[in-house]
NUKEZA-955480 format. One record per residue (C-alpha): residue in three letters; y, z, x; residue number from 0. Coordinates in steps of 0.5 Angstrom, whole numbers, plus 500, padded with zeros to 3 digits. Layout:
N
<pt residuo="ALA" yy="Y" zz="Z" xx="X" num="NUM"/>
...
REM end
This chain:
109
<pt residuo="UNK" yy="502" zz="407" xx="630" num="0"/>
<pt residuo="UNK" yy="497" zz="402" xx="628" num="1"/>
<pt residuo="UNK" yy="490" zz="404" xx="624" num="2"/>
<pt residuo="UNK" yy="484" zz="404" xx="626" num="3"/>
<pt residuo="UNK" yy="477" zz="406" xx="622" num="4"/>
<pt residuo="UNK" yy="471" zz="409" xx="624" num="5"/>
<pt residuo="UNK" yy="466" zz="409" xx="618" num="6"/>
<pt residuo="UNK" yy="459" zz="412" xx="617" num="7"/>
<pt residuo="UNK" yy="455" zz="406" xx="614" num="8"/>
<pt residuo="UNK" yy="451" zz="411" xx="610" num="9"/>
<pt residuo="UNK" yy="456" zz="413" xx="607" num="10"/>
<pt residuo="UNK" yy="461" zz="408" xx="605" num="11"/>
<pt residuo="UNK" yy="458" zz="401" xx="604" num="12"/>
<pt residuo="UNK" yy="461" zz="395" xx="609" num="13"/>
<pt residuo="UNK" yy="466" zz="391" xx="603" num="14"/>
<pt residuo="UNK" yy="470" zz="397" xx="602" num="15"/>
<pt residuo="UNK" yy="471" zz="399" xx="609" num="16"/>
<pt residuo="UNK" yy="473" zz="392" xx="610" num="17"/>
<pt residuo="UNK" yy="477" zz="392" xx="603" num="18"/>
<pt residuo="UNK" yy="480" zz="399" xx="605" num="19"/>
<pt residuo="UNK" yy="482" zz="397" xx="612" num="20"/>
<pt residuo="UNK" yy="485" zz="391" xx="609" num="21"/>
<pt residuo="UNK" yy="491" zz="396" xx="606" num="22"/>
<pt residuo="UNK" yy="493" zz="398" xx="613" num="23"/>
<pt residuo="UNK" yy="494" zz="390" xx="615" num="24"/>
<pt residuo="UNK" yy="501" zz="391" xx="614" num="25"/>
<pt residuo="UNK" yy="501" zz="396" xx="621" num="26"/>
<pt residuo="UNK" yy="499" zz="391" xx="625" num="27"/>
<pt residuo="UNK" yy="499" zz="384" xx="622" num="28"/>
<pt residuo="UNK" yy="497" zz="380" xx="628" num="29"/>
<pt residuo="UNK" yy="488" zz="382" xx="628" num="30"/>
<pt residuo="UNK" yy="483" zz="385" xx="623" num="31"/>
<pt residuo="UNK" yy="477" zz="386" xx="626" num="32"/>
<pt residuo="UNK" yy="470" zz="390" xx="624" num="33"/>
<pt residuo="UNK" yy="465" zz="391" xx="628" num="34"/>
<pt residuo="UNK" yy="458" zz="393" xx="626" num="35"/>
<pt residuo="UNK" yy="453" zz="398" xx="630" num="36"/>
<pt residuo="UNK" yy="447" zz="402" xx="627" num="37"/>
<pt residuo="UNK" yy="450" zz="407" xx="622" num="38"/>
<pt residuo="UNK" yy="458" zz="406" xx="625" num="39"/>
<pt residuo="UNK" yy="463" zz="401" xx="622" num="40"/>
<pt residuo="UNK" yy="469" zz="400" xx="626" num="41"/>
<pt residuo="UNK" yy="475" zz="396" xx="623" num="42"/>
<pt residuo="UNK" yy="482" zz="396" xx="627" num="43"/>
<pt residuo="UNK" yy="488" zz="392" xx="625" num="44"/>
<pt residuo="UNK" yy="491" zz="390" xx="631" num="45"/>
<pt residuo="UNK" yy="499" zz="389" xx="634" num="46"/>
<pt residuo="UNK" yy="498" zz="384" xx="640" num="47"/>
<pt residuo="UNK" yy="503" zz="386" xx="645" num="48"/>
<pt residuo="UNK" yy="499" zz="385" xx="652" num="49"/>
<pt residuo="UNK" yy="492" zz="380" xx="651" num="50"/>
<pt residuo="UNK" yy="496" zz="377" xx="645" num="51"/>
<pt residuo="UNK" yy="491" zz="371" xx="645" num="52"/>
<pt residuo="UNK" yy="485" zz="375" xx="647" num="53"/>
<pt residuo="UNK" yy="485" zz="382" xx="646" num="54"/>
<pt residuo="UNK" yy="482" zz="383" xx="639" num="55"/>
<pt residuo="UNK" yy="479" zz="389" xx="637" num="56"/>
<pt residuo="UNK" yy="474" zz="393" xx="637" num="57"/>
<pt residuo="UNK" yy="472" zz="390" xx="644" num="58"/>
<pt residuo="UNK" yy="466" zz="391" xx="646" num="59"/>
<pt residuo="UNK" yy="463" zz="391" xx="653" num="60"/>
<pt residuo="UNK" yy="459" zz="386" xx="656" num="61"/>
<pt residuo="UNK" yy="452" zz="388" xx="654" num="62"/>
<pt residuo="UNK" yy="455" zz="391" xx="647" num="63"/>
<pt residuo="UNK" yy="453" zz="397" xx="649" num="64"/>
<pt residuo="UNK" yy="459" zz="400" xx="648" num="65"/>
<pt residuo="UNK" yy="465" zz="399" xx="643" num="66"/>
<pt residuo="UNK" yy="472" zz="401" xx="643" num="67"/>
<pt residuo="UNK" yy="478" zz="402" xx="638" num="68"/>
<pt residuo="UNK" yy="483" zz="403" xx="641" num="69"/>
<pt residuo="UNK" yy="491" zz="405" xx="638" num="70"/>
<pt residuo="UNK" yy="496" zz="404" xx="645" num="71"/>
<pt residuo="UNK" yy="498" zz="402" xx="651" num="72"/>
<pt residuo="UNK" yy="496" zz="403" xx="658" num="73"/>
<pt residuo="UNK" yy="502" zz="403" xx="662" num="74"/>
<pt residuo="UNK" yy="498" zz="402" xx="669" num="75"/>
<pt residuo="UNK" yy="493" zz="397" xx="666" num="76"/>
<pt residuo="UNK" yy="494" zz="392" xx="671" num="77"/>
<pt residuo="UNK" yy="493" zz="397" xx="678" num="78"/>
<pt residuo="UNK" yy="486" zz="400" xx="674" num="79"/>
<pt residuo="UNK" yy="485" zz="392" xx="672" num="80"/>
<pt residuo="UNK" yy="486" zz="391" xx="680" num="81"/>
<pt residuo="UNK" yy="481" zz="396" xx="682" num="82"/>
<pt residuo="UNK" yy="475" zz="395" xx="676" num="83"/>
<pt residuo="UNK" yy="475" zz="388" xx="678" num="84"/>
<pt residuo="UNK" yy="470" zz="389" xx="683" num="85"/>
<pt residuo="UNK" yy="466" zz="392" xx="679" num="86"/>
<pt residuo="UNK" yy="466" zz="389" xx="673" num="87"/>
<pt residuo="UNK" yy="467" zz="382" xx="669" num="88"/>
<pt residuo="UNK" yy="474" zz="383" xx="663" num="89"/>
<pt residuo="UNK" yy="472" zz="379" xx="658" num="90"/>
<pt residuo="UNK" yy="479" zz="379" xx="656" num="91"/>
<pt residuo="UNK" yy="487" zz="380" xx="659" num="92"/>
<pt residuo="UNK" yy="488" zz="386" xx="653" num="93"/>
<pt residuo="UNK" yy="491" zz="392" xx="657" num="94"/>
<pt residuo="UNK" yy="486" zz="397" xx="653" num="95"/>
<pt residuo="UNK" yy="479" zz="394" xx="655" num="96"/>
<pt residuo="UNK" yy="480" zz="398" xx="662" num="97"/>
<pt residuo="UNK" yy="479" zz="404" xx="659" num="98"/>
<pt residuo="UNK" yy="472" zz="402" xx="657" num="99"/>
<pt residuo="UNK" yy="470" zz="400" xx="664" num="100"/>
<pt residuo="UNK" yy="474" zz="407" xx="667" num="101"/>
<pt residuo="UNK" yy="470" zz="411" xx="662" num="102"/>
<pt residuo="UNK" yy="464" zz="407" xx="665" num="103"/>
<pt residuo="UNK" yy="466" zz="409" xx="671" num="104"/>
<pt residuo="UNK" yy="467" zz="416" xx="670" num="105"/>
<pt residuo="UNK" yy="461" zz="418" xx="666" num="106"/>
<pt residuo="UNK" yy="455" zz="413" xx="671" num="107"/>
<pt residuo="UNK" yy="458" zz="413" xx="677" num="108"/>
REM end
């Protein structure tokens, strides 16, 4: 299972969360990312299976309204892709990024 962190900034400052998500990097040695919004600091360390060169994370949606973590794969990705497609533009081939447009999806439509 590959970490990731979801920290409130209040409460811890930003270099100890990036010091803190750095230890994991061992997990997944192959991205580390943080991503900060408001109060909510989001790190990840990353081992890239599907979307190697472009599925870092946190991914974040087009209007960067929306952040995603995520740890696992999404075995039907490319059948969700395919479907998602005509409503929304991918940023990157990383099988997870459907959930954010999926979830979208669920809660708007």
């Amino acid at each position: 299972m590959l970490p990731f962190v979801h920290f409130i900034k209040s409460l811890i400052r930003v270099p100890n969360i990036v010091t803190s998500n750095f230890r994991l990097r061992h997990r997944g040695p192959d991205w580390s990312g943080v991503h900060v919004q408001g109060n909510n600091v989001f790190a990840h360390e990353r081992l890239a299976i599907v979307g190697i060169d472009s599925g870092s994370q946190p991914l974040l949606s087009k209007d960067k309204s929306t952040v995603l973590v995520v740890n696992g794969e999404i075995y039907n990705h490319k059948e969700l892709r395919a479907q998602l497609r005509q409503l929304h533009a991918f940023q990157t081939e990383s099988d997870c990024e459907v959930l954010m447009y999926l979830v979208s999806c669920l809660f708007h439509e």
